[in-house]
N, C-alpha and C positions, 0 to 999 in steps of 0.2 A: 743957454750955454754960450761961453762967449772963447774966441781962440786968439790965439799970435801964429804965428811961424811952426813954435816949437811945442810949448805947450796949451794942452785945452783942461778946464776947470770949470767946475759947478760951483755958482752962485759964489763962493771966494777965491781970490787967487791964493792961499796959502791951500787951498785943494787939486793946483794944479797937478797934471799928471801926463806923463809923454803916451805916442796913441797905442802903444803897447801894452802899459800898464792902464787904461782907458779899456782897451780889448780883453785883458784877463777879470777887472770889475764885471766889465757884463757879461761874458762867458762863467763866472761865479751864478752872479746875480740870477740866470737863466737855467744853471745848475740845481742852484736853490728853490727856484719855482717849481722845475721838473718833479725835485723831492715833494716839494709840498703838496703839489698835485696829487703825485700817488699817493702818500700819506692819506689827505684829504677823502682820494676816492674811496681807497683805502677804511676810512672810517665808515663813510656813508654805505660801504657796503655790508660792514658787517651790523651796522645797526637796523638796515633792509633787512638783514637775515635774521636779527634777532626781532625784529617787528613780525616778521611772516612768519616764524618758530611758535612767537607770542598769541599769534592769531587763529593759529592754526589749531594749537591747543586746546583757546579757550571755545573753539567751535564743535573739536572734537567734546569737550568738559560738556557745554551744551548738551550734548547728544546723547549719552551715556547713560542719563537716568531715564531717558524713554527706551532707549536698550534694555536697560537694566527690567523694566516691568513687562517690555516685551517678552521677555526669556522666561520671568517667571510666571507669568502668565500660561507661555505654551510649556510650561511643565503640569501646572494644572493642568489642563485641556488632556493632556499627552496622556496624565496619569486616571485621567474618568473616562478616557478612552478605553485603557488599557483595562481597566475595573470592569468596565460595559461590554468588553466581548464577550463575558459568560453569560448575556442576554441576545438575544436575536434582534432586537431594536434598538442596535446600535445606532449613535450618526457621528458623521464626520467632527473630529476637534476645531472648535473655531481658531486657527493662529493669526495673529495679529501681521499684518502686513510690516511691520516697522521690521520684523525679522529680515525682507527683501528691500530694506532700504537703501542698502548699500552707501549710508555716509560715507563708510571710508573711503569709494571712491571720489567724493567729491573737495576730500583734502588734501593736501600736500605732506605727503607719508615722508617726504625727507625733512620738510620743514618740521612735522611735530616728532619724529625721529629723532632732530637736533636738542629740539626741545628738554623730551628726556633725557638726554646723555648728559643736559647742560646744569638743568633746575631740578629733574629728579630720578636720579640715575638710579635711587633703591628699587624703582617700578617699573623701570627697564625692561625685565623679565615678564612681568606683566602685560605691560604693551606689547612685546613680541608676541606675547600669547596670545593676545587676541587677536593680532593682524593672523595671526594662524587660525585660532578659533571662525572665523571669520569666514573662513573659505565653507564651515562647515553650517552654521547658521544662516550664510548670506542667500542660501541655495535651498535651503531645507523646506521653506513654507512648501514649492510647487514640487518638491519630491516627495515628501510625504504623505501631500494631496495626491499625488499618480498611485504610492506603492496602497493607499487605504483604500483609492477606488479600484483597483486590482483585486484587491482582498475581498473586496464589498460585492463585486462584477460577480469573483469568481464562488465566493461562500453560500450566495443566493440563487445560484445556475445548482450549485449541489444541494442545495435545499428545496430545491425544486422535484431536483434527480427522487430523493429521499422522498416525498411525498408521491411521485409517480410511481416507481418503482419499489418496491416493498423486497422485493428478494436481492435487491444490494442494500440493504438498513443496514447492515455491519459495517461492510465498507466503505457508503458514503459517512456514516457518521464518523467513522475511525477519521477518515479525511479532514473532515468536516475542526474534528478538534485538532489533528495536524496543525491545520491552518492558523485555528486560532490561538495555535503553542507558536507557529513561526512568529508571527504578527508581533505577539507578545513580545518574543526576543526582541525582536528589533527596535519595538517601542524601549522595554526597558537599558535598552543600550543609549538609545537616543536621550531617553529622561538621565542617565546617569552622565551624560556630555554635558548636554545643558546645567547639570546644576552644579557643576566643575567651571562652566564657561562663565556663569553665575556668582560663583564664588569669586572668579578672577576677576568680572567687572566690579564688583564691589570692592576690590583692594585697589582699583585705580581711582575710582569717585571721591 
């Protein structure tokens, strides 16, 4: 940059300019970067978001079909359970541990939250419903392990009773099939979640 006196000029003198008009250039100039900057961040951020929206997704998409055969699997199980209590040699349903996987916690529920609202907002309703569903499978393997060995504990201590004792045969067996009517319930409530929860994951896969 080269100067006089009065005016300063870049590279030609028919560019000269007094240091006023010098001062409003780069107070523009400085302006203009400012915008460009945030513009700039601006972009990179939301393509961050739509990268981790995009990844998040495709980790949950991963996951789904081993969900998917977990569930129906412990509806099997659930349902020869439920067949086997009118034998005395029942055993425990095998459930597959992926039901206590808990992927969902290990991804970013807003990032694939975005996702939906963005690429597939018809399944929306869906996704919610599982993150709801969720709460009820994510738990269930080692509760339903407690309430069958409760059941198992307590139906064999009265089948004991019944064999020792002969002049309660009415009322332990009356008990006896209590039992195996509550059990039932519960089973068949549990089998009729799961194959609702089942249905849902299949409309998101």
């Amino acid at each position: 940059m080269s100067q006089d006196t009065e005016q300063y000029y870049f590279l030609f003198k028919r560019w000269s300019m007094d240091p006023n008009q010098w001062s409003m250039l780069i107070d523009s100039i400085a302006v203009l970067l400012a915008i460009s900057g945030v513009v700039l961040g601006y972009v990179l951020y939301k393509k961050q978001r739509r990268d981790n929206s995009e990844d998040a997704f495709s980790f949950f998409q991963s996951s789904l079909p081993e969900l998917e055969q977990s569930i129906a699997l412990a509806i099997v199980d659930l349902k020869e359970f439920t067949d086997s209590l009118d034998l005395d040699n029942f055993v425990n349903p095998i459930l597959s541990a992926s039901l206590n996987d808990s992927f969902l916690n290990k991804i970013n529920l807003v990032d694939l939250n975005r996702y939906y609202v963005r690429e597939r907002s018809e399944e929306l309703p869906s996704f919610k419903q599982l993150l709801v569903d969720s709460n009820f499978f994510g738990d269930y393997h080692s509760y339903i392990t407690q309430e069958i060995n409760d059941f198992r504990t307590n139906y064999l201590h009265k089948k004991e009773e019944l064999q020792k004792d002969t002049d309660k045969t009415v009322s332990l067996a009356t008990e006896m099939v209590q039992m195996k009517t509550k059990i039932k319930g519960v089973l068949e409530k549990d089998i009729a979640k799961f194959e609702a929860v089942l249905e849902n994951i299949r409309e998101l896969i």
